[in-house]
C-alpha distance (Angstrom), angle and dihedral (degrees) to the residues before:
residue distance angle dihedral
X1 . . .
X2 3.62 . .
X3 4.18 116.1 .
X4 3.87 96.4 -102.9
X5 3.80 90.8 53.5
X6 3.42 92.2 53.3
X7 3.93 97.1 45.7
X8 3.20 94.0 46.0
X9 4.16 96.3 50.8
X10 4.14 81.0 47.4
X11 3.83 84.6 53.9
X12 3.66 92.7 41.8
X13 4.46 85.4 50.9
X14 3.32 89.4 50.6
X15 3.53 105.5 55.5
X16 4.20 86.5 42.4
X17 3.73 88.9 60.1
X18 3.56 93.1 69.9
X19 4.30 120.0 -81.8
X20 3.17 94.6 153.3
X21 3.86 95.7 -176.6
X22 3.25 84.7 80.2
X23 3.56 104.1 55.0
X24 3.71 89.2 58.7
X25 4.09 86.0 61.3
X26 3.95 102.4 63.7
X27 3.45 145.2 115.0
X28 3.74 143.6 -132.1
X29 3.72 112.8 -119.8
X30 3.97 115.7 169.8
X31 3.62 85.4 -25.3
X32 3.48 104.2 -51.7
X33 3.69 132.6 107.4
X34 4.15 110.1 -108.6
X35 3.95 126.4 -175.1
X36 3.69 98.6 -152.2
X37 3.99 119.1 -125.2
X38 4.13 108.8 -145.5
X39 3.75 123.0 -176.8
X40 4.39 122.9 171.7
X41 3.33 127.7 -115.4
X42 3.90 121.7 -159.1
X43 3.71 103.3 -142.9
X44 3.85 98.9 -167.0
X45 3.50 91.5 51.5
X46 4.07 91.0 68.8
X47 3.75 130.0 39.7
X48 4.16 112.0 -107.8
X49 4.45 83.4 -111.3
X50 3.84 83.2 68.4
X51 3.61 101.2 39.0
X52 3.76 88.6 85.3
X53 3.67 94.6 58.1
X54 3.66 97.4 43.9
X55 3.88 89.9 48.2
X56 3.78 91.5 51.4
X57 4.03 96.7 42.3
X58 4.28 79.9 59.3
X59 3.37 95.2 50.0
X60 3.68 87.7 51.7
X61 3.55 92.7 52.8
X62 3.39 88.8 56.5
X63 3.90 110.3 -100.0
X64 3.98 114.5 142.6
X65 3.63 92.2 -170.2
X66 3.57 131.9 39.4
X67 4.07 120.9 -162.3
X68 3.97 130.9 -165.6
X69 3.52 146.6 171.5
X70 3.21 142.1 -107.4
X71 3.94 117.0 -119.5
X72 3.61 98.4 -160.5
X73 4.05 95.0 -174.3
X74 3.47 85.0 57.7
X75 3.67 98.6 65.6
X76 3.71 94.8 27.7
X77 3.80 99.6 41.6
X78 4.15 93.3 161.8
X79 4.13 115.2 26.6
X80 4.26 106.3 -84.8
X81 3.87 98.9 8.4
X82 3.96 104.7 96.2
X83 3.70 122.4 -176.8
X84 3.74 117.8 -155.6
C-alpha cells in the first residue's frame, strides 16, 4: 500500500474514533458531510506544463483542496513593474 494510502486511512481512523472537533468543521457536498483534505502546492517551483500532473498526483492522494501562496517578488520583481 503506498505511504499516502496508509496515512490517509490512519487519518481517516482517527477521526472515526471520536475527535469531535472535527466534526464540527465539515461541509455539505451532494448531501453528505465531507472533512476536506488540503495539501500546498508551490507554483514557482514547477513550470505551468507540469502543474497538471502535480495537481492530479494530489488529487490522487486524496486532497480535495489544494492551497498556495502568493510569491509577491515573483510578480513584482522591481517596485511598480508586475509580471503576470
Amino acid at each position: 500500500m503506498p505511504l499516502y494510502r496508509h496515512l490517509h486511512q490512519l487519518h481517516l481512523k482517527s477521526l472515526q474514533q471520536g475527535f469531535s472537533k472535527s466534526l464540527a468543521r465539515t461541509v455539505i457536498i451532494d448531501g453528505r458531510k465531507r472533512i476536506l483534505q488540503s495539501g500546498s502546492i508551490h507554483y514557482p517551483r514547477a513550470t505551468p506544463e507540469m502543474w497538471s500532473d502535480i495537481i492530479g498526483k494530489a488529487k490522487e492522494g486524496g486532497l480535495d483542496v489544494i492551497e498556495t501562496y502568493v510569491f509577491w517578488n515573483y510578480h513584482e520583481p522591481v517596485k511598480n513593474l508586475y509580471l503576470c
